[in-house]
N, C-alpha and C positions, 0 to 999 in steps of 0.2 A: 683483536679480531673484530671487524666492522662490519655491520648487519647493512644489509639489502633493505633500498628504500620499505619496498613490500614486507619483508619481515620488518623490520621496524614497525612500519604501521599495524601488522598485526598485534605486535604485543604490546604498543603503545595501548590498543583498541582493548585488550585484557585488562590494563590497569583503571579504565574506565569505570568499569562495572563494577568497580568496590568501591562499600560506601565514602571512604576518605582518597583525602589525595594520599599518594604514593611519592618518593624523592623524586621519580619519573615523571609523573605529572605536573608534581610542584617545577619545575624545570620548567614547563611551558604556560606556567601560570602568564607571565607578561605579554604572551601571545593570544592567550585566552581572554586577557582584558580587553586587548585591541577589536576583537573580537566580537566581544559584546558590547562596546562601545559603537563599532559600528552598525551591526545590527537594530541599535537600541535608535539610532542618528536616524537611520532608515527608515524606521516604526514613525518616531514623531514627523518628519517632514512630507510623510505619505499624503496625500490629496489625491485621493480617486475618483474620477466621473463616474454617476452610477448609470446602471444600466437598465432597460426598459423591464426587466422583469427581476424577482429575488433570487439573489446569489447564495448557496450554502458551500462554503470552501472547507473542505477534507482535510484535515493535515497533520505533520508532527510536527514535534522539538526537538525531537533525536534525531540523530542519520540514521538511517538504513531503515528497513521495512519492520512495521508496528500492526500494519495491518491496513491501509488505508485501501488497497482496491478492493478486500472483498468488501467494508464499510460503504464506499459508494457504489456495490451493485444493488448492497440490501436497503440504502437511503430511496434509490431510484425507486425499487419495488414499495416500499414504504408510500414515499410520493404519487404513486401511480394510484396506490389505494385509497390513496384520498380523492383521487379526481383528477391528478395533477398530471403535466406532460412533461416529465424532464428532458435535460440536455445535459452532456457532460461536456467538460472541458478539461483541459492535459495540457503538461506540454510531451508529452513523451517521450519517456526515456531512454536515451542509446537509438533515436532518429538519425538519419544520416544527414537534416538538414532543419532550419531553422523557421521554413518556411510555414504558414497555417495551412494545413490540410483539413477533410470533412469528411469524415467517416462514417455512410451513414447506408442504408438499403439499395442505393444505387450504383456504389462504391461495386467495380469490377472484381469478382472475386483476386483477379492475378495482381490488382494494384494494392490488395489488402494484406502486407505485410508488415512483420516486424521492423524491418530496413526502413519502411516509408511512416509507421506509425508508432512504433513502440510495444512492447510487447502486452502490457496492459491496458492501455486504451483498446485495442483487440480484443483482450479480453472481456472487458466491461462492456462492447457491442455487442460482442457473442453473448454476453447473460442477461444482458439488459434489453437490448434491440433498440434504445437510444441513438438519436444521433449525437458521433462525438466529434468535436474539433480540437485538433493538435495543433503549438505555436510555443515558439520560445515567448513571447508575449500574448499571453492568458485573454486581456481584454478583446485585442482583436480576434484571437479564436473563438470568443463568446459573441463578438457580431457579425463575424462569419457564420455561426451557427445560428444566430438567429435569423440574419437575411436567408437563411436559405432555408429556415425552419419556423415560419413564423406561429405556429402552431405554440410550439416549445413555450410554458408561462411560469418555468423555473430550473436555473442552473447549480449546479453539482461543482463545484470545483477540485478536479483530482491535484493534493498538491499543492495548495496557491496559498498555505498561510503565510510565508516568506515574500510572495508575491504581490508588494505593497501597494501597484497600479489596477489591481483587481478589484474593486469594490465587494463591499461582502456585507450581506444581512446577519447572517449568523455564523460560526463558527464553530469545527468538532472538530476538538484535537483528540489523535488515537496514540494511546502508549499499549505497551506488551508489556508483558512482564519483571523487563528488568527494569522498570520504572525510569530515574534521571540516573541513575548511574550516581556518580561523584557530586551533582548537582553543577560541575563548571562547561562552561563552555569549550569548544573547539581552540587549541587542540590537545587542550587539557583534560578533556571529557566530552561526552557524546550531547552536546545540548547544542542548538544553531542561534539559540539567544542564552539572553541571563535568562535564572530557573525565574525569579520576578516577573517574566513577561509571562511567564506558562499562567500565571491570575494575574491579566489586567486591573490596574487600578477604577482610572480614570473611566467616567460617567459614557463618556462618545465613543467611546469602544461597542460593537455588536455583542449581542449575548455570545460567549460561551459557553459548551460543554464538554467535558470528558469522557472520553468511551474508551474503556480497559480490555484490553487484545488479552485477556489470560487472566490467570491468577495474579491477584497484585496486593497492593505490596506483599511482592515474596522475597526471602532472604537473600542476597543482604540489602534490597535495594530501601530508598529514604523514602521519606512521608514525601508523597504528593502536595505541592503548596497550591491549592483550592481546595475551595469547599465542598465538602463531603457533598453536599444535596446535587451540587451541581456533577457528580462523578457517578457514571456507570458503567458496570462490565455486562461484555458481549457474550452472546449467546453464542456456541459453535460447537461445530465437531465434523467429523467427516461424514458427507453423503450417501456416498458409495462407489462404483468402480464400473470403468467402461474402457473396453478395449480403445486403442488409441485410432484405429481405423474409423469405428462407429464413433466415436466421440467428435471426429472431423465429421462425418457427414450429419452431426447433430444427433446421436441417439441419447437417452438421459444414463444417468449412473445409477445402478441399483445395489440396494444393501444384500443380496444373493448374490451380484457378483465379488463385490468386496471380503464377503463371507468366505466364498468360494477358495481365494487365495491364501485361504490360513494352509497351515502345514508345507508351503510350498516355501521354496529358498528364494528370496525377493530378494535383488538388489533395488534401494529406493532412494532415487537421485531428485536430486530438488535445488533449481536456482534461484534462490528467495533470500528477503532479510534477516532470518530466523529459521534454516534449514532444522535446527532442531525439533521446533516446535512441530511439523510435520511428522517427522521420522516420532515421535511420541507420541503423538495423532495416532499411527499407522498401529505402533506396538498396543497402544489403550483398546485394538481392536481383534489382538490376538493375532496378528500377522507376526513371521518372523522374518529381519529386516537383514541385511547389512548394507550402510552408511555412506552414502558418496554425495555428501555433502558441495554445493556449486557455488559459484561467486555468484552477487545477485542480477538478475538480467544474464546471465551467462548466455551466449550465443547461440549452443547447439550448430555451430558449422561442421564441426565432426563429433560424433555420437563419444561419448565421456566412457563410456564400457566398452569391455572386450567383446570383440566376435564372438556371437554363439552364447552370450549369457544366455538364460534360459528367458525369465521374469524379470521384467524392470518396472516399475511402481514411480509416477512422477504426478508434479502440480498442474493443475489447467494455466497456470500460468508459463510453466515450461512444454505445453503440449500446443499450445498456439504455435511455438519454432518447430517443436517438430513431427509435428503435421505435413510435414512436406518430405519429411525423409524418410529413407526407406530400409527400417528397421533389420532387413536381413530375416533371422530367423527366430529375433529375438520376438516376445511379447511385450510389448509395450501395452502398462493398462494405465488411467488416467485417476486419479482417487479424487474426487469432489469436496469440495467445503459447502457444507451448512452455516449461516452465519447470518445472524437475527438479532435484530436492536431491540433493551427491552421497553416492555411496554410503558416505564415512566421515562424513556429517553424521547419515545417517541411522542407520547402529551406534553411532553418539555419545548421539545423541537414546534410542534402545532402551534403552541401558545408564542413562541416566538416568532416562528412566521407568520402567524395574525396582526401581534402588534407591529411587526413592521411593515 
C-alpha cells in the first residue's frame, strides 16, 4: 500500500525530530548531502553589495516557523528605543506575485492584503507601523524602501539568512524548541544547511546570535553547536484577547478578556509553524481548548469550523485573513503574543551594531 506524496511528507517530518537517523531518514542521507553541499557552494560564492544603512536579517535553519515574525516586531520596538527608524523587509509568503511591493501608511486599506503582501509582512505593519517592502529579491525591496523611506537608518530582514544577495551586519537565528532535530539536512531532517553553518567559522562572517523560541534544549532534541554566551531565550507568553471585529479596527487585547473566556468551550484554530505551541499558550492560561490545528499560512478562504460553533480562539497572524470574513454567529476572539528579547541579547545586539 503506497502513501500519498502528503502523507509521506508528514511522517517523513516525524522521523526528523528524533535525535538519530531512523532506516527512513538514513534512506535520504545522499539527498541530504547534495543538499548541504549546495547550500554550503551558495554561502561561499556569496558577494553582496552593501547598502546605505545596517542590515539585521531574522532567520532560521529549520523549515517551518521558529518564531521569526513576532522576533522582528519586538527587534523594531527595540530599535525604536534606541532612537532608531526601522524598515522591514520580506519576501512574503504565499504572494500571488514576485513582484516588490511597499507597504507602508499610504498603502490603500483595500490593496493591503494577504494576496498582494503575505500574511505576516501585514502583520509586522500592523504592530510595528514600519514601512515594509515585499520582493522575491530582498535587495531590491530594501531600495525600494529606502528610496521611498529615506528617513528609515536600519533594516530588519524577515527571512533573509538563506538570502545570500542580501548583505547583512548582523545576524539572529530563531530555533523553538525542538532544537535541529536529527542535526541532517533536507530531506533527511529539518536543517536548510549543514548544522556547521548554524556557528560560522570564518573571521568575515557578521556576528551572530541565537534566540531560543521556548524551552530548549528540551527532550529529545541535540546540543545546539554554538556558544553558549552567544545563545538566548525569548521572553513570551500570551497578551490577552480581543474580539476579531475590534482587533480590525485596532482596539488592544486585554488580560480581562482573555480571562473572561475560561470556562467556556473554545474551539482554538491556529495556522502557524508550531500550532502546538499556541494551543499550550492557551491551556497554561486556564482556557479550555479543543484543537484544530492548520497548515502554515493556511488561507482562511472558507472558515475551517462548522456553522454555529459558539467561541473560536486564533493567532493575529490568522486574524489578518480573516478580518475580512464574516464569521456568521460565531465569536471569533484574537489572543495576542507578548514577546521580549532579553536584556543581554539586546546589549549584545547594541555592541554589534556599534562596531559595524
Amino acid at each position: 500500500m503506497s502513501l500519498a506524496p502528503a502523507a509521506f511528507g508528514t511522517l517523513v517530518q516525524r522521523h526528523w525530530w528524533r535525535p538519530r537517523l531512523t532506516p527512513l531518514t538514513a534512506l535520504l542521507l545522499p539527498l541530504a548531502w547534495l543538499v548541504g553541499a549546495v547550500a554550503a557552494r551558495r554561502r561561499e560564492r556569496a558577494r553582496a553589495q552593501p547598502l546605505a544603512v545596517p542590515v539585521i536579517v531574522v532567520g532560521n535553519v529549520i523549515v517551518g516557523g521558529a518564531g521569526k515574525t513576532p522576533t522582528v516586531i519586538a527587534l523594531a520596538a527595540l530599535l525604536r528605543s534606541w532612537g532608531l527608524n526601522p524598515g522591514i523587509i520580506s519576501r512574503g509568503h504565499g504572494r500571488a506575485d514576485a513582484d516588490v511591493l511597499l507597504l507602508d501608511a499610504d498603502t490603500p486599506p483595500q490593496a493591503a492584503t494577504p494576496a498582494a503582501f503575505g500574511d505576516e509582512p501585514l502583520l509586522m505593519h500592523r504592530r510595528t507601523g514600519a514601512p515594509v517592502a515585499v520582493g522575491r529579491r530582498r535587495r531590491d525591496a530594501a531600495l525600494r524602501l529606502l528610496a521611498a523611506h529615506p528617513a528609515v537608518d536600519v533594516l530588519i530582514a524577515d527571512d533573509g539568512l538563506q538570502h545570500h544577495a542580501l548583505p547583512r551586519d548582523v545576524e539572529l537565528v530563531v530555533f523553538d524548541g525542538r532544537g535541529i532535530g536529527n542535526g541532517r539536512t533536507l530531506p533527511a531532517g529539518p536543517l536548510r544547511e549543514r548544522a556547521e553553518a548554524i556557528w560560522p567559522s570564518s573571521p568575515d562572517t557578521p556576528p551572530r546570535f541565537i534566540l531560543v523560541n521556548g524551552r530548549w534544549p528540551a527532550p529529545p532534541a541535540r546540543a545546539l553547536p554554538a556558544p553558549r554566551e552567544r545563545c538566548f531565550e525569548a521572553v513570551r507568553g500570551l497578551g490577552g484577547a480581543v474580539a476579531l471585529s475590534d482587533w480590525a479596527r485596532g482596539a488592544p487585547a486585554t488580560r480581562e478578556a482573555l480571562h473572561a473566556l475560561r470556562g467556556r468551550p473554545l474551539l482554538a484554530a491556529a495556522g502557524i509553524g508550531d500550532p502546538e505551541r499556541f494551543f499550550a499558550m492557551l491551556e497554561a492560561e486556564g482556557l479550555r481548548i479543543t484543537r484544530l490545528p492548520l497548515a502554515d499560512h493556511a488561507a482562511f478562504d472558507t472558515l475551517p469550523w462548522r456553522a454555529g460553533t459558539p467561541d473560536v480562539v486564533v493567532t493575529e497572524k490568522d486574524a489578518v485573513k480573516l478580518a475580512s470574513h464574516a464569521p456568521g454567529t460565531t465569536r471569533v476572539w484574537v489572543a495576542t503574543l507578548d514577546f521580549g528579547l532579553p536584556h543581554a541579547l539586546a546589549l549584545a545586539l547594541r555592541e554589534a551594531l556599534d562596531a559595524r
